[in-house]
DSSP file (Angstrom, degrees, kcal/mol; ACC not computed):
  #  RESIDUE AA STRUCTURE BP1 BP2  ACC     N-H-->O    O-->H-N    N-H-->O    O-->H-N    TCO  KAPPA ALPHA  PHI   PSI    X-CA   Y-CA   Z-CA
    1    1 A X     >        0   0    0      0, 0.0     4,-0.5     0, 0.0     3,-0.4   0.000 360.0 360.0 360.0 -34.1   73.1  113.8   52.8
    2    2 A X  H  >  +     0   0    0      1,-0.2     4,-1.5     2,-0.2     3,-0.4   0.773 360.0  62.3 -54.8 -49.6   71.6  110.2   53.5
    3    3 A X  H  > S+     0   0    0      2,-0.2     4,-1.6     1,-0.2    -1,-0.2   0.905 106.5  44.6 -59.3 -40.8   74.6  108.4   51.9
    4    4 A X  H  4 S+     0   0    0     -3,-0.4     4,-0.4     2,-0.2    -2,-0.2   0.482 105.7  56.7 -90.1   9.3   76.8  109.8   54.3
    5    5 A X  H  X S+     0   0    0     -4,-0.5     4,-2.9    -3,-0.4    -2,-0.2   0.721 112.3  44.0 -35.5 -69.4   74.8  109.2   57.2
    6    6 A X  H  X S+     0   0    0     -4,-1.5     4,-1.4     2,-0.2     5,-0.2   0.939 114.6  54.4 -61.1 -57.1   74.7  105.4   56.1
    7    7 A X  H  < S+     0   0    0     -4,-1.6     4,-0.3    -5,-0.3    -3,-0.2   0.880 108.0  44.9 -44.1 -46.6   78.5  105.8   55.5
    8    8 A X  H >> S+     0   0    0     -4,-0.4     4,-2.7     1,-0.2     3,-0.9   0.889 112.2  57.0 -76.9 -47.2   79.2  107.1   58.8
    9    9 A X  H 3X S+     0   0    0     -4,-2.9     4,-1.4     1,-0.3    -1,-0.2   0.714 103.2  53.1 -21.3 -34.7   76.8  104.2   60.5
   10   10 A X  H 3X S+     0   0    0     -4,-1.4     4,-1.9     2,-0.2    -1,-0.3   0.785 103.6  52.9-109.6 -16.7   78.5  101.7   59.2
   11   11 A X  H <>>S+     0   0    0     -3,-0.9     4,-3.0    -4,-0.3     5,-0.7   0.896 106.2  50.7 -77.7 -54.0   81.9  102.7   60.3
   12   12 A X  I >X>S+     0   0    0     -4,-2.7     4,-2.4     2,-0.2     5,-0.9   0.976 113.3  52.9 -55.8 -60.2   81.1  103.0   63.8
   13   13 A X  I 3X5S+     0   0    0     -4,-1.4     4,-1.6     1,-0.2    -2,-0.2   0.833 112.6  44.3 -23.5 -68.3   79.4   99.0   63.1
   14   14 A X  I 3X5S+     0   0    0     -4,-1.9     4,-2.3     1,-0.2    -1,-0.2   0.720 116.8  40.8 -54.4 -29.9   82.6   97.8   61.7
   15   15 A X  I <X5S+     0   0    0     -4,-3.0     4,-1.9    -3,-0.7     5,-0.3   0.779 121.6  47.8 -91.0 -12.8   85.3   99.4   64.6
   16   16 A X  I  XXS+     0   0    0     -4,-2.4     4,-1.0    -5,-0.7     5,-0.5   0.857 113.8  45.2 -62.7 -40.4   82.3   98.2   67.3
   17   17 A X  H  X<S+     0   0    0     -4,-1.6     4,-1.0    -5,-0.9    -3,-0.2   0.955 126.0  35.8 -48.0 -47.1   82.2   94.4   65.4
   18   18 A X  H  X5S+     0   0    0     -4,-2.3     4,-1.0     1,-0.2    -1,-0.2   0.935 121.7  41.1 -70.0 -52.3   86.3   94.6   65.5
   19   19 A X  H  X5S+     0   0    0     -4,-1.9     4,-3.2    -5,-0.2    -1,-0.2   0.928 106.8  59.0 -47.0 -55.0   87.1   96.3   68.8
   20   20 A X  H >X5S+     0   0    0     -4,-1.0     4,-1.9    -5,-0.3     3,-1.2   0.910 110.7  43.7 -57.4 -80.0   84.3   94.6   71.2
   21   21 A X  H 3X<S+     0   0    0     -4,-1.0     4,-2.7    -5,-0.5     5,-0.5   0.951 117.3  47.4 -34.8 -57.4   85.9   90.8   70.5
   22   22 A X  H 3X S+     0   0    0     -4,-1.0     4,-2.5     2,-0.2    -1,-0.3   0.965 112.2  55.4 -40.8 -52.3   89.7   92.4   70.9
   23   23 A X  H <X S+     0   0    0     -4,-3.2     4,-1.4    -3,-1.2    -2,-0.2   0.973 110.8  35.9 -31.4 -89.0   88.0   93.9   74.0
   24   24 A X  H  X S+     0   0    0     -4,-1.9     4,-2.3     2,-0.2    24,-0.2   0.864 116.6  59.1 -59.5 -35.9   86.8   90.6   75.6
   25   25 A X  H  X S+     0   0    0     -4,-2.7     4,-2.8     2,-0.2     3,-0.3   0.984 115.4  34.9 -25.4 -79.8   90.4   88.5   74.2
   26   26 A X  H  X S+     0   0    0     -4,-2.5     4,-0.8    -5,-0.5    -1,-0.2   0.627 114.7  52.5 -82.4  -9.6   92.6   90.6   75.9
   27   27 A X  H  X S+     0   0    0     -4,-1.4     4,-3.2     2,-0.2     5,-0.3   0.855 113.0  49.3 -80.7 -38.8   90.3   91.2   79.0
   28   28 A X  H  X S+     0   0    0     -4,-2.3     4,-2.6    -3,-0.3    -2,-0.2   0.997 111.4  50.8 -55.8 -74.3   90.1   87.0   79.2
   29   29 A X  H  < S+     0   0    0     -4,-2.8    -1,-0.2     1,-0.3    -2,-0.2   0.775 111.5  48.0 -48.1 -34.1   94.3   87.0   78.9
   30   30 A X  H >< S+     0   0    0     -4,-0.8     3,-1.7    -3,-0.3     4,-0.3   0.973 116.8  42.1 -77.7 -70.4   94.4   89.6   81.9
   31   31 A X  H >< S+     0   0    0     -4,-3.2     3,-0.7     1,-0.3    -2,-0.2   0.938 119.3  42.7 -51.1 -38.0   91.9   87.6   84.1
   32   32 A X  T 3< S+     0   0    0     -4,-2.6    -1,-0.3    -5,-0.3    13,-0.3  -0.044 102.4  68.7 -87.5  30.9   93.4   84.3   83.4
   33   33 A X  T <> S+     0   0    0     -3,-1.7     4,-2.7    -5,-0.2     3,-0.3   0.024  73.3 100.9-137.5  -0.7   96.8   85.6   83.7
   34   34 A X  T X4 S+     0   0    0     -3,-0.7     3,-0.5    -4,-0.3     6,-0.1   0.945  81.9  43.8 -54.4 -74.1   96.4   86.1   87.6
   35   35 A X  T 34>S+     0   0    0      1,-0.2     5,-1.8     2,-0.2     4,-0.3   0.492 113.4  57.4 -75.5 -12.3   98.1   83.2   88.9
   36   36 A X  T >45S+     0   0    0     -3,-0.3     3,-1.4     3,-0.2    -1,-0.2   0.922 104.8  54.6 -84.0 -65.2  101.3   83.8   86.0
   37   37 A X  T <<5S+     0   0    0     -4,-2.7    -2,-0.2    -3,-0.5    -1,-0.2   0.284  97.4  58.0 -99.6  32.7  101.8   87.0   87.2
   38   38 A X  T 3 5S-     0   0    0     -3,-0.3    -1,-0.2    -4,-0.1    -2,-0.2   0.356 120.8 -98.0 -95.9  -4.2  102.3   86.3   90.4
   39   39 A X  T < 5S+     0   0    0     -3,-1.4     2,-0.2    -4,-0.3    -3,-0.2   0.612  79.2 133.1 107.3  26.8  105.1   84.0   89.9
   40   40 A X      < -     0   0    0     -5,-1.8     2,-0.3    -4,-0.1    -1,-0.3  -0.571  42.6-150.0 -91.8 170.3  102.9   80.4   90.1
   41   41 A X        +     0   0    0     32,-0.3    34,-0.6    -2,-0.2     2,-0.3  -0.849  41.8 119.3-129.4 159.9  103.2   78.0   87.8
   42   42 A X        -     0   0    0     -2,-0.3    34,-0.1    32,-0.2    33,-0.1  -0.792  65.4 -32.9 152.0 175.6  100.1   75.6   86.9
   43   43 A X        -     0   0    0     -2,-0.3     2,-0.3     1,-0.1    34,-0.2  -0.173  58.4-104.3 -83.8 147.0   98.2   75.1   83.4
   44   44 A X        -     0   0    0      1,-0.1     2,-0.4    32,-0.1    -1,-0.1  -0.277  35.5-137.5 -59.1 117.8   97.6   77.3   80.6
   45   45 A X        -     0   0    0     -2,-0.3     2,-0.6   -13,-0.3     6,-0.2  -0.652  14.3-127.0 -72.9 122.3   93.9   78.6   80.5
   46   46 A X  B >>  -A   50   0A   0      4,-2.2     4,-3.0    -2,-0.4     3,-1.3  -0.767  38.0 -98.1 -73.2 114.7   92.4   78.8   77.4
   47   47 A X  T 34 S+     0   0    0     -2,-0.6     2,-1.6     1,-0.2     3,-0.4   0.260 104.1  10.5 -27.7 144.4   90.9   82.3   76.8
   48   48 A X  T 34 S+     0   0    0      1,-0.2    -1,-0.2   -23,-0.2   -23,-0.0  -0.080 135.3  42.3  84.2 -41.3   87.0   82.7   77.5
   49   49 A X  T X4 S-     0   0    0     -2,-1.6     2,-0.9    -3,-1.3     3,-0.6   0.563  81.3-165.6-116.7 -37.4   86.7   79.1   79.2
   50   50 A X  B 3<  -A   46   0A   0     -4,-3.0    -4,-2.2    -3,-0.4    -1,-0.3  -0.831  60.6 -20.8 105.5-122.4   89.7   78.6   81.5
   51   51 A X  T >> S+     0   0    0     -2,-0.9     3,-1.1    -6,-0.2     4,-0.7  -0.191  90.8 118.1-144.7  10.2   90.3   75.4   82.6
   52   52 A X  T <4  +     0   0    0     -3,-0.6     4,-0.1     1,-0.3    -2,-0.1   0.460  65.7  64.2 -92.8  20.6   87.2   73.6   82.3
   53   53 A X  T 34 S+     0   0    0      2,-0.1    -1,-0.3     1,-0.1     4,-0.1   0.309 100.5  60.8 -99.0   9.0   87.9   70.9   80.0
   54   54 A X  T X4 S+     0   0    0     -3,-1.1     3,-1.2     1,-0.1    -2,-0.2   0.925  97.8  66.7 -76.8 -59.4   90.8   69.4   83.1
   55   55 A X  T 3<  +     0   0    0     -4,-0.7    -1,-0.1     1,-0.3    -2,-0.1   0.449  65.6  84.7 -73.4 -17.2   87.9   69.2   85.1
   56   56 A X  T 3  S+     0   0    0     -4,-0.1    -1,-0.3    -2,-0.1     3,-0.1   0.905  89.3  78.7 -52.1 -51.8   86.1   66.5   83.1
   57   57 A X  S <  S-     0   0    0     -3,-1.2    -3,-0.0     1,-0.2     0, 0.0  -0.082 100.4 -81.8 -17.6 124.7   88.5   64.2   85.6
   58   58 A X     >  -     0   0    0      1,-0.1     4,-1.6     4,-0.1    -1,-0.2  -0.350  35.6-125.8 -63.9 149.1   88.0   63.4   89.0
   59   59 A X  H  > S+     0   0    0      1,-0.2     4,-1.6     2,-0.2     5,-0.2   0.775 104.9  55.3 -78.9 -30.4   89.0   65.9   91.0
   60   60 A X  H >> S+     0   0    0      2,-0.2     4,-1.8     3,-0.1     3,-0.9   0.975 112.4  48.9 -20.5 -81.2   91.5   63.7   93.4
   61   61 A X  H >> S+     0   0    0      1,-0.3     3,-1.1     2,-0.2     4,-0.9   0.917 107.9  54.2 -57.4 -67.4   93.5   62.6   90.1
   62   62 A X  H >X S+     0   0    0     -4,-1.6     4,-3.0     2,-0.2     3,-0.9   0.703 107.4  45.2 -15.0 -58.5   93.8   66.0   88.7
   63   63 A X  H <X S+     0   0    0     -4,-1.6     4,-2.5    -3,-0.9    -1,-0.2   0.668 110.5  58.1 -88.3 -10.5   95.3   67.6   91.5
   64   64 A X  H <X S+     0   0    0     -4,-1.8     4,-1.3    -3,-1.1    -1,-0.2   0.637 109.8  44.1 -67.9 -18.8   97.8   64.6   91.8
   65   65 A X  H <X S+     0   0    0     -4,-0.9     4,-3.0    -3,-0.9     5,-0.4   0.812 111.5  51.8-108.5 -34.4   98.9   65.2   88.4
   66   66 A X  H  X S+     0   0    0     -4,-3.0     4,-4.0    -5,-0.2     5,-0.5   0.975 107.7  53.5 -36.5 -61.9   99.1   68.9   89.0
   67   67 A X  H  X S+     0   0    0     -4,-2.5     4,-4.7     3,-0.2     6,-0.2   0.919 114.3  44.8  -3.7 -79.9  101.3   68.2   92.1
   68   68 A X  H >< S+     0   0    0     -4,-1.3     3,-1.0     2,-0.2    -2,-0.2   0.937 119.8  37.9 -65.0 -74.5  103.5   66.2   89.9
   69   69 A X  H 3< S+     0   0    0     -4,-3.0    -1,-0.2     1,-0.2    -2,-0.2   0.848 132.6  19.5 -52.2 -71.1  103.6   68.4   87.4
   70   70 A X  H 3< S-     0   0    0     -4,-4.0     3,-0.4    -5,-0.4    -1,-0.2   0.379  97.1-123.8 -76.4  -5.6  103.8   72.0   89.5
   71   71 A X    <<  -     0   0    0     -4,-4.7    -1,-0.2    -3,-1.0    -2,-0.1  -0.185  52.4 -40.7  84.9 176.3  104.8   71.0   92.6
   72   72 A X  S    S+     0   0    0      1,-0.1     2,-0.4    -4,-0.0    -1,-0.2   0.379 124.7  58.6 -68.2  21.5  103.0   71.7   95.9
   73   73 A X  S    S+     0   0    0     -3,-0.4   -32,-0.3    -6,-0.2     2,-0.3  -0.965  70.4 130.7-144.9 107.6  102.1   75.0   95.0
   74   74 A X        -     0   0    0     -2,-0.4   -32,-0.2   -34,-0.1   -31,-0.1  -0.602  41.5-113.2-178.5 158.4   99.9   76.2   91.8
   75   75 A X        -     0   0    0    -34,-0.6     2,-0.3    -2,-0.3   -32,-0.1  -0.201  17.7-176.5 -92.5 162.8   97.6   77.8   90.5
   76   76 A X              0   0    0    -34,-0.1   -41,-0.1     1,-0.1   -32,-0.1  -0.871 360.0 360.0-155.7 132.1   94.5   76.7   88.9
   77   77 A X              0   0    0     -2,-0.3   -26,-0.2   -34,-0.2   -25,-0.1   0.260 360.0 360.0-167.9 360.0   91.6   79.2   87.0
């Protein structure tokens, strides 16, 4: 009876390990997907972190090259 105890354990572990990550992925693409599906244009967010490796930039030059890029209008996350 103990072996399938164990058995049964260890499946709920494995669809927790696999689901949970899937989970937070597609919850990242939904949040970071805000400005998209409202019809904005502006740079692709990398799941989990966003957009904080533009930021390394001063923030002046950045939204000048956005401008140029996106126009006066876009969004940013």
């Amino acid at each position: 009876m103990e072996i399938n105890s164990y058995y049964f354990l260890g499946q709920i572990a494995l669809v927790t390990v696999i689901s949970v990550p899937i989970f937070f992925y597609l919850y990242s693409l939904y949040v970071y997907g805000h400005w998209k599906r409202h019809g904005i244009r502006g740079p692709k967010p990398t799941p989990f972190i966003g957009n904080i490796f533009s930021l390394s930039k001063p923030q002046q030059v950045l939204q000048l090259e956005y401008q140029k890029e996106y126009g006066d209008i876009y969004g940013f996350r």
